[in-house]
N, C-alpha and C positions, 0 to 999 in steps of 0.2 A: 765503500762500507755499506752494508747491507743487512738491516735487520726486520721481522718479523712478529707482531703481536698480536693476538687474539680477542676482540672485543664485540660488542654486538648496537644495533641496532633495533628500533622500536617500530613496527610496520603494524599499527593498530593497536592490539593487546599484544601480538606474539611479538616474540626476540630473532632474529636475524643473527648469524655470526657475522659477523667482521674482519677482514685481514686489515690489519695495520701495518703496511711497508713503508719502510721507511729508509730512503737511500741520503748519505754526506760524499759529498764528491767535492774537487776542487772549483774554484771557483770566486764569483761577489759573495760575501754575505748574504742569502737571503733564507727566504722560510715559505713554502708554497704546501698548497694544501689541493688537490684535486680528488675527486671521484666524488660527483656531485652532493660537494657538501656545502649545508643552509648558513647562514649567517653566523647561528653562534656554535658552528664548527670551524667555520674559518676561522672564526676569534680567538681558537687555543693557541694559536702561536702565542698571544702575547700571555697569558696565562701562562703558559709552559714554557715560556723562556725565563720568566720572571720567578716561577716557583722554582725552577732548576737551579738558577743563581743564587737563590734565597735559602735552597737546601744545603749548598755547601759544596755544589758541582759545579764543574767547568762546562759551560755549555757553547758547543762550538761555533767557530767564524767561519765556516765554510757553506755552500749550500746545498740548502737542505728541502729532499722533497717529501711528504706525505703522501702516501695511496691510500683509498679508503676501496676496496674492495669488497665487491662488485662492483663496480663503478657506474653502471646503470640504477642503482637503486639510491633512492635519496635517504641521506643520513642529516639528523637535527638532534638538539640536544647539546647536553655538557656532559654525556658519561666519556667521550673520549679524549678529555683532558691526560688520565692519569695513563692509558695505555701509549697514547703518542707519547709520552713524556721517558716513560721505560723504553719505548723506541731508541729513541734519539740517545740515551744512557747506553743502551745495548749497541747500537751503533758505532758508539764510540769505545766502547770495552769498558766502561764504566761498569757493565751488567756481564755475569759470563753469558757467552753466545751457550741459546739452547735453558737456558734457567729458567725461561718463561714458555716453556714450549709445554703444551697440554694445557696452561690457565686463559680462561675466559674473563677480560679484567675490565673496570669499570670505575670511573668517579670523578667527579670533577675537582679541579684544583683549584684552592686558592693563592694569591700573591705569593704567600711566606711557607707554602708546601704544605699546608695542612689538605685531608681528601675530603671533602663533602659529600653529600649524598646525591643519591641520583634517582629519575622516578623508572619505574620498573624490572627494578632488579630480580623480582621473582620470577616473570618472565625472561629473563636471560639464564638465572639458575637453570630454568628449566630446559631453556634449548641445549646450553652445555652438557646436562646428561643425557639429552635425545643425543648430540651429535658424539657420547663418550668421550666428553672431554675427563681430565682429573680432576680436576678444582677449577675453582674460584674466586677471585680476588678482588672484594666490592668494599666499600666505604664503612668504615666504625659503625656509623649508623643506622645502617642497612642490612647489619650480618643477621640479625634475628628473620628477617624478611627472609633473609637466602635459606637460612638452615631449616626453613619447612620443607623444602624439597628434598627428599629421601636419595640417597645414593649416589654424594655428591659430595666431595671434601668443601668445606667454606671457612675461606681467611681473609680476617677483617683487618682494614688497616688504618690507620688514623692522620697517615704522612705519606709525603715522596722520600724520605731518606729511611721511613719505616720499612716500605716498598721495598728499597733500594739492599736494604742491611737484609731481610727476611731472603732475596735471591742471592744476593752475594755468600751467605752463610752462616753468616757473623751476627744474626738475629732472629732467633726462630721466634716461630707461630704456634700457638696451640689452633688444631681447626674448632670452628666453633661447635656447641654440641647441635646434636638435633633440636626442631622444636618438640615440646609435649606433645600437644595434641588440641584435641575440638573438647568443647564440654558441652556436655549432653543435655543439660536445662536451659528453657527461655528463662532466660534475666532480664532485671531493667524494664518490665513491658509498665508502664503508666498504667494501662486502666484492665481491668481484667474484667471476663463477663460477670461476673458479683454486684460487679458495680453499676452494671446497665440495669433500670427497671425495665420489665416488661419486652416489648419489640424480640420475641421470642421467635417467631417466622424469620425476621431479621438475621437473630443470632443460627437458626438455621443454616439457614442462605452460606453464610461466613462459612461454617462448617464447614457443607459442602466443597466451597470455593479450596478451601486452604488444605482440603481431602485430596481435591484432584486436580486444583490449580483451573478453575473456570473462572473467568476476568467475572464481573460482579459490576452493575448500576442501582447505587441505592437513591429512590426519588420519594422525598418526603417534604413536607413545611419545615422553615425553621424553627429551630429549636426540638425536631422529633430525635435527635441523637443520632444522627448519618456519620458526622465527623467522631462522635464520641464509639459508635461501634467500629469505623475502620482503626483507629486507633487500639482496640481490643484486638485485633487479627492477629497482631503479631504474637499473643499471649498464647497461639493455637498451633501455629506453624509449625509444621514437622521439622525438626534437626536437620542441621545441614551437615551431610557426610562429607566424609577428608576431599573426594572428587568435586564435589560443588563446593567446597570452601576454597580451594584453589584457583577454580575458574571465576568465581568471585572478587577474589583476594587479585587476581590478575589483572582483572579491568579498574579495582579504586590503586592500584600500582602503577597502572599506565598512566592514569590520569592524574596521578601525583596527591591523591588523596589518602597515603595510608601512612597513618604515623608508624614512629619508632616503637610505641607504647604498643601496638597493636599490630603485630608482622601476620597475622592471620586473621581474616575476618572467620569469626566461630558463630554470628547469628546471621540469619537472614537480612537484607538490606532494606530499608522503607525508606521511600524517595517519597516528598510530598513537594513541586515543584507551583510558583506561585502561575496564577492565570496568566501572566506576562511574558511568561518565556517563549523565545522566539525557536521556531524550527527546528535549526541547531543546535539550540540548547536542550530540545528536548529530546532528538535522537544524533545526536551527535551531527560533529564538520566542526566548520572552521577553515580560516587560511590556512591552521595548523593543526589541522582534524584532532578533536580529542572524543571519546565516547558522551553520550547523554545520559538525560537520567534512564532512559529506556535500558542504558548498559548497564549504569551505575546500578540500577535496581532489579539485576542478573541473578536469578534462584531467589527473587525476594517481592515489594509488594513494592507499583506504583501507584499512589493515590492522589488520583486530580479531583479536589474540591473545586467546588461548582462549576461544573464543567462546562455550560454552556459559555461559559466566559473568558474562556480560551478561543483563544483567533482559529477560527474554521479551519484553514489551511493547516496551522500547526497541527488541530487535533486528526485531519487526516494523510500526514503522514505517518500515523501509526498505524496505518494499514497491513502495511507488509509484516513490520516487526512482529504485530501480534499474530499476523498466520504463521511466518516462518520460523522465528525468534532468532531471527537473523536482521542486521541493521547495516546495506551494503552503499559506503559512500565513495563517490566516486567522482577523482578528479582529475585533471589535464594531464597530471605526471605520476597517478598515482591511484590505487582502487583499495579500498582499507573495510574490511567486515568486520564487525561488531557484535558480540552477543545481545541478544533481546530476550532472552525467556525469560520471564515474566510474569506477575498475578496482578493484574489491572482492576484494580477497585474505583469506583467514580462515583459522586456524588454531585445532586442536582435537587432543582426546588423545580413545582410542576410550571410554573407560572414567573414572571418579573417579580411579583411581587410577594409570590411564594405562598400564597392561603388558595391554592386553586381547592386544594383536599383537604381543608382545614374544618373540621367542623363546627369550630366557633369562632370564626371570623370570615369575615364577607371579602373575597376576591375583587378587586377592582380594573382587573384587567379586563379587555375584550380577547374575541376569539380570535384579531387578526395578531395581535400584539403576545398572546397564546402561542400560536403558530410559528411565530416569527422566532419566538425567543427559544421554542423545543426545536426547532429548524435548523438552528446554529449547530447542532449534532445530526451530523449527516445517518443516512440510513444504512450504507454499506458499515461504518463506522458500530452503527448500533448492533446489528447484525453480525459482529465479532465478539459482541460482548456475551456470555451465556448466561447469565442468572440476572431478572430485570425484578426488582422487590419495589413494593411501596412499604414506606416504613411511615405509619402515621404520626398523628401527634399523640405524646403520652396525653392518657389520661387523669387527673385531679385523684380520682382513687390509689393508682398506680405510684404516682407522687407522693401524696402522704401517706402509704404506708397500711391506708385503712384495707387494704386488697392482702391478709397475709398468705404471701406466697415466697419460696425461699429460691433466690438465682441460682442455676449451675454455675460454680466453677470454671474459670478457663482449664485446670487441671483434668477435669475431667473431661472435657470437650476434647481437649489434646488427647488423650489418649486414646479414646477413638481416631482421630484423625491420624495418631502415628499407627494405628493397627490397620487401618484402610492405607496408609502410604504404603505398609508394610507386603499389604496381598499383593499391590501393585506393582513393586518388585520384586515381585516373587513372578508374576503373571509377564512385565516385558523383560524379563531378565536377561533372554539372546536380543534384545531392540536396542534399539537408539534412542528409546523413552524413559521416559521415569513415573510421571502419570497420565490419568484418562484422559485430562484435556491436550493432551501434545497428541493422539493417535488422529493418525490420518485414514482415510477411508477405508485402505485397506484393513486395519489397524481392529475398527468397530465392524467392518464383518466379520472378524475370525473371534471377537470377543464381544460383540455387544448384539449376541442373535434374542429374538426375543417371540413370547409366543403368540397366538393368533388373537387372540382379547388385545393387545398390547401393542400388534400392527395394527386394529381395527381404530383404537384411537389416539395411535400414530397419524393414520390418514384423515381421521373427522380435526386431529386438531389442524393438521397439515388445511385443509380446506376451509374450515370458517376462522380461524385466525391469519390464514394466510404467511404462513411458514414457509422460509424459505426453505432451499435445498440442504445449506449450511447451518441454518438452524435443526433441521429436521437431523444436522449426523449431532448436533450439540446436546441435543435433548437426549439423543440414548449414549453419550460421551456421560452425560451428567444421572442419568439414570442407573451406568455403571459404577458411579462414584457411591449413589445412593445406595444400592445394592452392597458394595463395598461397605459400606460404613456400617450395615446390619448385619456383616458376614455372610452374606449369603452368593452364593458360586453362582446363581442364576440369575436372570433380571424379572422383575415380575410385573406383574400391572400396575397396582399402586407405586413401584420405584418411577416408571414410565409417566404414571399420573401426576407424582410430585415434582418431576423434571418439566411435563410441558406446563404447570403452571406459571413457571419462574422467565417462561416466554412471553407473558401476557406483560405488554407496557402498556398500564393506564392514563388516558388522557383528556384533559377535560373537551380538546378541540376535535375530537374522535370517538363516537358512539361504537363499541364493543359489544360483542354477541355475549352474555355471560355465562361466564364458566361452567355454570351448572348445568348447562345443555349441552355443555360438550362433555362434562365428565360428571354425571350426577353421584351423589355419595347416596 
């Protein structure tokens, strides 16, 4: 006796199908499980013999073998409790042969046959309607997850004898409805720029950054509001469309971070990850690879306060991620990618002890102790980053108030920002982008031409600041954002001018040519 079920497997973020064969022949007793599967896939026999008994089924004395097909690819997890279990039921004519034929099914079982939930379901929704399957059949509490996915019957279920009665005939399903949808306002954001005094350059910067996605180093004393304006960013963030809310919602499903409450991530993600995280924690691996926050923080913002304080090594394996927004790991049995696209915001003090640019307070460090502590941030590393701000200390006027000046709004700063996301797809709409800072070289010649005032101090700043190659395509990546954000279809000198400023990182252990010779006003 010979039966056939359809389930999938998790290979990074994406779903894998799965054939479930499952053959009962004569024989000892037993319960074998092959096509390399990890520890707590072997373990469903005892799960599925127990919740089969438990449901109120005879579960057979003969034995019994398991296929997990492809047999080359390795399979982990508990979602294939509930499909092996309808095996072995269809095996024996418990199920009619052919009633589970077109569903892609999932869930893990408990002792007394209830189905539990599983992580990734919305990535296997998804592979089932790439590969046209009909439906779907995943865990009570998981159905909300599945029905975001358009074009796809989805039935939830709550048991093995629910299962069991739902193909037999004798207990229908309603499938579950579609979800809504995305909503189109930032909610929940804590601080809004209202609430920042002053540091107006700063709130700038931000602008730019969340216009066109250019990663961002803000370096100021403490207490000048570094941490208090990344926390404002999110108040600015363009909406996230149905496609980036999926690809999103995929990587905190794999990872097993997405509640029942919330089957769609609808805002942007902000990962703030403490100085301590090791490597893999911060772009993913593991014995049992899961994503990092580099993943976790996919179409959204990662922000590492105080950065030099993160282990060197950790902070430069975010090399790749940030060029390619790809995060590729790879191990003895297996090679697993990972999204990384990303808005890297970082925050740092100039000095250990932080008053190097303090104007009323005395620095206590030397220049080797200076060097040492800016050093921990490698140069290729910084050299990724495009917009480098000093954000000073507010000042006493600023603070009480005596300065009457009235904040912008995060609302209106948003709204420029969704008008400038807006040109930009409209501009790579046949690409593979979305904005200015993902274009690759090709990308900024066909759109970021500029004219001869604009090459001229292209090259003076190229020369006395000493700009790299990849800084030099950043500046006119960020000068197309600038331009964008004014509406304006061309790039001009001053976009160009306010872009290589955001180049200049000032340092107390580094005597700098100043600005005003390179671009006088």
């Amino acid at each position: 006796m010979l039966a056939r079920v359809f389930c999938s497997a998790l290979v990074g973020v994406e779903a894998r199908v799965v054939d479930v064969e499952v053959d009962i022949a004569r024989g000892l007793p037993a319960f074998t499980t092959v096509g390399l599967a990890e520890a707590a896939v072997r373990e469903s026999r005892e799960r599925v013999k127990a919740a089969v008994t438990n449901s109120g089924f005879q579960f057979p004395k003969d034995r019994i073998t398991v296929n997990l097909a492809p047999a080359d690819m390795r399979k982990e997890g508990t979602g294939f409790d509930l499909p092996v279990a309808l095996g072995v039921l269809t095996a024996t004519g418990m199920v009619p042969e052919g009633a589970v034929s077109g569903f892609l099914i999932c869930g893990e079982l408990a002792l007394d046959g209830r189905v539990k939930p599983v992580r990734g379901v919305l990535a296997m929704a998804m592979e089932a309607r790439r590969c046209g399957m009909n439906a779907v059949m995943v865990p009570h509490a998981n159905r909300t997850e599945a029905s975001v996915v358009r074009g796809i019957r989805v039935y939830a279920v709550g048991s093995l004898s629910e299962a069991v009665g739902f193909f037999k005939g004798i207990r229908p399903l309603a499938p579950e409805p579609p979800f809504a949808g995305l909503e189109s306002e930032a909610k929940g954001c804590p601080v809004d720029f209202s609430d920042i005094v002053g540091q107006n350059h700063a709130k700038r910067a931000l602008e730019i950054a969340a216009a066109g996605r250019h990663n961002l180093l803000m370096n100021g004393p403490p207490g000048s509001g570094k941490t208090m304006l990344a926390r404002a960013l999110p108040s600015i963030l363009p909406p996230l469309s149905f496609e980036e809310a999926l690809e999103t919602t995929r990587v905190h499903s794999a990872a097993g971070l997405l509640g029942s409450e919330t089957p769609l991530i609808t805002s942007r993600p902000v990962r703030s990850p403490h100085h301590t995280i090791s490597d893999a924690g911060l772009i993913g691996g593991g014995q049992n690879p899961m994503p990092g926050e580099v993943s976790l923080s996919h179409n959204g913002v990662l922000f590492l306060d105080e950065l030099p304080e993160f282990k060197k090594r950790v902070l430069d394996v975010l090399r790749q991620p940030l060029e390619d927004g790809l995060v590729h790991i790879a191990r003895a049995r297996t090679k697993i990618t990972y999204p990384s696209d990303t808005l890297l915001v970082c925050a740092m003090n100039p000095c250990p002890c932080g008053y190097a640019t303090h104007p009323g307070r005395e620095c206590r460090c030397s220049s080797v102790q200076v060097e040492r502590y800016q050093g921990r941030v490698s140069g290729p590393l910084l050299d990724r980053i495009d917009l480098h701000v000093e954000v000073p200390a507010v000042s006493f006027d600023d603070l009480s108030g005596r300065k009457k000046t009235t904040e912008e709004p995060s609302a209106d700063v948003r709204a420029r920002v969704v008008a400038a996301v807006a040109r930009q797809a409209t501009r790579f709409e046949a690409l593979p982008i979305r904005f200015n800072g993902q274009m690759g070289s090709r990308e900024v010649r066909s759109f970021c031409a500029v004219g001869q005032d604009s090459r001229d101090l292209l090259e003076a700043a190229v020369k006395r600041l000493g700009l790299s190659a990849r800084a030099w395509m950043r500046c006119l990546k960020m000068a197309r954002t600038i331009a964008d954000l004014e509406g304006c279809e061309a790039i001009d000198t001053p976009h160009v001018a306010e872009a290589i400023q955001y180049r200049e990182i000032f340092s107390q252990a580094e005597e700098r040519e100043p600005w005003e010779t390179i671009c006088p006003s």
